[in-house]
C-alpha positions as CSV (number, residue, x, y, z in Angstrom):
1,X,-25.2,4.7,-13.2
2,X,-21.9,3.1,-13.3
3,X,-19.9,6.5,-12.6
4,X,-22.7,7.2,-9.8
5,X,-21.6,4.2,-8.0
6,X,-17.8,4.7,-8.3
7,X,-18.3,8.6,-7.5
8,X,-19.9,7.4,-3.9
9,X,-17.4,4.7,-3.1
10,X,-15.0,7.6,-4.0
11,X,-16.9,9.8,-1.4
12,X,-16.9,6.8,1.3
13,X,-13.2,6.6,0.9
14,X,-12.5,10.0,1.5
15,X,-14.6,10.2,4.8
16,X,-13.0,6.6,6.0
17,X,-9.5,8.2,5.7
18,X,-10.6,10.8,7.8
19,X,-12.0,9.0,10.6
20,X,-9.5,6.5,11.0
21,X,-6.3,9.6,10.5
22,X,-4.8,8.6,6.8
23,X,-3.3,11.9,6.5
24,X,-1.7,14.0,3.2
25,X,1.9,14.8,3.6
26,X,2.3,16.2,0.1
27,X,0.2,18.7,-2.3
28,X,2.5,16.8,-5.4
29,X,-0.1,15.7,-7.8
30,X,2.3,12.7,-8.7
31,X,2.4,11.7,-4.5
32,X,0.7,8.2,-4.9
33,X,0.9,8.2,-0.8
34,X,-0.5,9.3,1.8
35,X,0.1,7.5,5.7
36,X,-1.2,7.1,8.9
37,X,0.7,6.8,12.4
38,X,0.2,4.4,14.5
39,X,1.2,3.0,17.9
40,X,1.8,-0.6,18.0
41,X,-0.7,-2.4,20.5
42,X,1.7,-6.0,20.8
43,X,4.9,-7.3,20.1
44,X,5.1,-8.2,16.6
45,X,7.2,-10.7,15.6
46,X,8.6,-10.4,11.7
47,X,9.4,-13.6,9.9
48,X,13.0,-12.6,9.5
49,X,13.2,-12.6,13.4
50,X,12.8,-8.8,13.7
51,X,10.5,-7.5,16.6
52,X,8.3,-4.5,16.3
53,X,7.9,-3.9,20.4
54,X,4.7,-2.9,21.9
55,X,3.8,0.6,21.7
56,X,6.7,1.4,19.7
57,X,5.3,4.5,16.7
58,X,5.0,2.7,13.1
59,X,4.1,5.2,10.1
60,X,1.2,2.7,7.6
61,X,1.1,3.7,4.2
62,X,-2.1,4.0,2.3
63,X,-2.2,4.4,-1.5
64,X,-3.4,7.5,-2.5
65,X,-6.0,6.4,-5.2
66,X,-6.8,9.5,-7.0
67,X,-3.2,10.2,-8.2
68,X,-2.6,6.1,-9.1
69,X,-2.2,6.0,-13.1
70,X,-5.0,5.2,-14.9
71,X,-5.1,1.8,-16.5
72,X,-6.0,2.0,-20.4
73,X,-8.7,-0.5,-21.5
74,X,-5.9,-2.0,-23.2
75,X,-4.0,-3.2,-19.5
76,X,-0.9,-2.5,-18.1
77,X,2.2,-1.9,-20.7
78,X,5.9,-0.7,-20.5
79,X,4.8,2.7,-20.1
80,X,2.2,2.0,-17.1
81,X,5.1,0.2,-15.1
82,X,7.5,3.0,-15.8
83,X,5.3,5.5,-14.5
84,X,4.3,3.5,-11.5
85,X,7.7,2.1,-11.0
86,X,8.9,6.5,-10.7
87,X,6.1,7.3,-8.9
88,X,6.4,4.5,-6.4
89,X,9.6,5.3,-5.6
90,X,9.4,9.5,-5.8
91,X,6.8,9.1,-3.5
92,X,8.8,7.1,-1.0
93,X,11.6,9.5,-1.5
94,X,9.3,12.3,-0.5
95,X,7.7,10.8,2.4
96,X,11.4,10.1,3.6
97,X,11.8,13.9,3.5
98,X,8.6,14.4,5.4
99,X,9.3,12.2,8.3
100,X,12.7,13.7,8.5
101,X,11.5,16.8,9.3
102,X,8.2,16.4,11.1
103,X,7.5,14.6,14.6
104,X,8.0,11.2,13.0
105,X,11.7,11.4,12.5
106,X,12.4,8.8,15.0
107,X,9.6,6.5,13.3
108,X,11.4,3.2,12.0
109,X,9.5,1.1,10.1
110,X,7.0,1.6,7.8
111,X,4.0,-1.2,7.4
112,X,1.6,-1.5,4.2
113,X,-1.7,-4.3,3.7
114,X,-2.4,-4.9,0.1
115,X,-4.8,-7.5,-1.3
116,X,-3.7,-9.4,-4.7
117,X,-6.9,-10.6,-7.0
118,X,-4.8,-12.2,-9.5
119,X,-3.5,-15.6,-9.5
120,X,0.3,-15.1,-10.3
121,X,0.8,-13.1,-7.3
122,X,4.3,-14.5,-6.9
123,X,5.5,-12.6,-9.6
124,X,4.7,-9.6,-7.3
125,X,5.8,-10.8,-3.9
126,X,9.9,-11.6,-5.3
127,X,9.8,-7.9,-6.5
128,X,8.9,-7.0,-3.4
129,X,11.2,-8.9,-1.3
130,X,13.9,-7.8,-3.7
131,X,13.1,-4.3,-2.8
132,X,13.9,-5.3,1.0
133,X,10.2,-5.5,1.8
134,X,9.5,-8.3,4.5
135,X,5.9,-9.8,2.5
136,X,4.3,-12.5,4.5
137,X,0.0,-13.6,3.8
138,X,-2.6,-13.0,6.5
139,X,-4.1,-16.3,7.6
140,X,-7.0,-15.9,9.2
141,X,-8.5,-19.6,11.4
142,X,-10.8,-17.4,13.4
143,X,-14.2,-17.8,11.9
144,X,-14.8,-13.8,12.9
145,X,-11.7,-12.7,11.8
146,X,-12.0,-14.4,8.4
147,X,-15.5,-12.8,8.0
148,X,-14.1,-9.4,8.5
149,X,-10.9,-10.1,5.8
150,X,-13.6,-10.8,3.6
151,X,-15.6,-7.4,3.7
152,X,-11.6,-5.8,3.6
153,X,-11.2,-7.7,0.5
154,X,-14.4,-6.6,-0.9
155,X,-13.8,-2.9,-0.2
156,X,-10.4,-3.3,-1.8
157,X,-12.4,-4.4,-4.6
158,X,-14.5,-1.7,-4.6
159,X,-11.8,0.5,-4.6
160,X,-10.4,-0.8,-7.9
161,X,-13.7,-0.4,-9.4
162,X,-14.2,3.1,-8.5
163,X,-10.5,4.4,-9.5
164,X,-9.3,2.2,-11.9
165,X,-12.1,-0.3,-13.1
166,X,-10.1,-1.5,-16.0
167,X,-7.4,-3.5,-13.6
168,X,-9.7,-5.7,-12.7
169,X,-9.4,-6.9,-16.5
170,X,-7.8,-10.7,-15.4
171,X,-8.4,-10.5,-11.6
172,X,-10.8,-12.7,-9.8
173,X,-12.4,-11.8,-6.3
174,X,-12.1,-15.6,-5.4
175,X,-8.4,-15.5,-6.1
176,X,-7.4,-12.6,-3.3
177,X,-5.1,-13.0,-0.8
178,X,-4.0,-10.1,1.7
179,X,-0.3,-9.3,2.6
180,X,1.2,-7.6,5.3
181,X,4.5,-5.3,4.3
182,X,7.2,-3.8,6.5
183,X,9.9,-2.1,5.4
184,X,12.3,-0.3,7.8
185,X,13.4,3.1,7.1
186,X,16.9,2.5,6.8
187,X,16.6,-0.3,3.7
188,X,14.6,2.4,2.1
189,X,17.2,5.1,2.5
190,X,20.2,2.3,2.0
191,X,18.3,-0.2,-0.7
192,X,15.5,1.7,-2.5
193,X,16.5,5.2,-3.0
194,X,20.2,4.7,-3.7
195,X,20.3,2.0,-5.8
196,X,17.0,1.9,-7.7
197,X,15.6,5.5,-7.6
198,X,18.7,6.5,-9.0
199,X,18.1,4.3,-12.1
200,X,15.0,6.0,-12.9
């Protein structure tokens, strides 16, 4: 019953991508991308005092779920991070490569939303910012808005179940908090790839 359930949220998935234009740029069976463009709709101001201007082209990065690693009953270990820590980064390497030769190229920022279940989530967010990502939390007063964060949160959840059930080993649904990430293009090429890819 179990792998029923996780087999249809798998299906959903795969037909949500393709009606909201999450797109493949890679046939690399280690890609753990895939992205979307997007035109901005409003000015965005970043906490670092960066502005994302109004209709300006952003690329947003979805994880490719079938090619994350898979957890071991066990949890994460050194090898799990090592492998996601080279496939995070070969992947962001590749779609780099992409967008320089496609009709993105002048794209200049890239923008994630992630949702943490687990309480030391600050553990995460310094990596993060230490990678040059800017990482700020969603907060949500709108009653309406709030209701529709939680049924992201709970698809997110759903998610971990159907791909990798044993990471929710520690993580509690009550605990999530969502995150907006942008990264521009240049810290990636400037930050990321020269200095940490090459330590892989």
């Amino acid at each position: 019953m179990k792998d029923i359930i996780r087999y249809l949220i798998a299906i959903f998935d795969n037909f949500l991508s393709i009606i909201i234009g999450v797109k493949i740029f890679s046939n690399n069976k280690d890609c753990i991308f895939r992205y979307r463009p997007i035109k901005i709709k409003k000015d965005i101001y970043l906490p670092n005092g960066k502005l994302i201007k109004k209709g300006e082209k952003i690329v947003e990065l979805h994880f490719w779920n079938e090619h994350l690693p898979f957890l071991s009953p066990k949890g994460a270990d050194l090898f799990w991070g090592s492998r996601f820590k080279y496939l995070f980064f070969s992947s962001l390497k590749e779609l780099l490569i992409f967008l320089e030769n496609s009709p993105y190229r002048g794209v200049n920022w890239l923008f994630g939303e992630t949702a943490f279940f687990f309480e030391d989530q600050m553990k995460v967010l310094r990596f993060l910012s230490k990678l040059g990502f800017i990482v700020y939390p969603l907060e949500e007063n709108n009653i309406f808005k709030r209701f529709y964060r939680f049924l992201q949160n709970g698809y997110s959840y759903c998610l971990i179940y159907a791909y990798n059930p044993h990471s929710l080993k520690g993580k509690n649904f009550f605990n999530v908090k969502r995150y907006h990430l942008w990264i521009s293009k240049d810290i990636i090429k400037s930050h990321i790839l020269k200095e940490e890819f090459e330590r892989l």
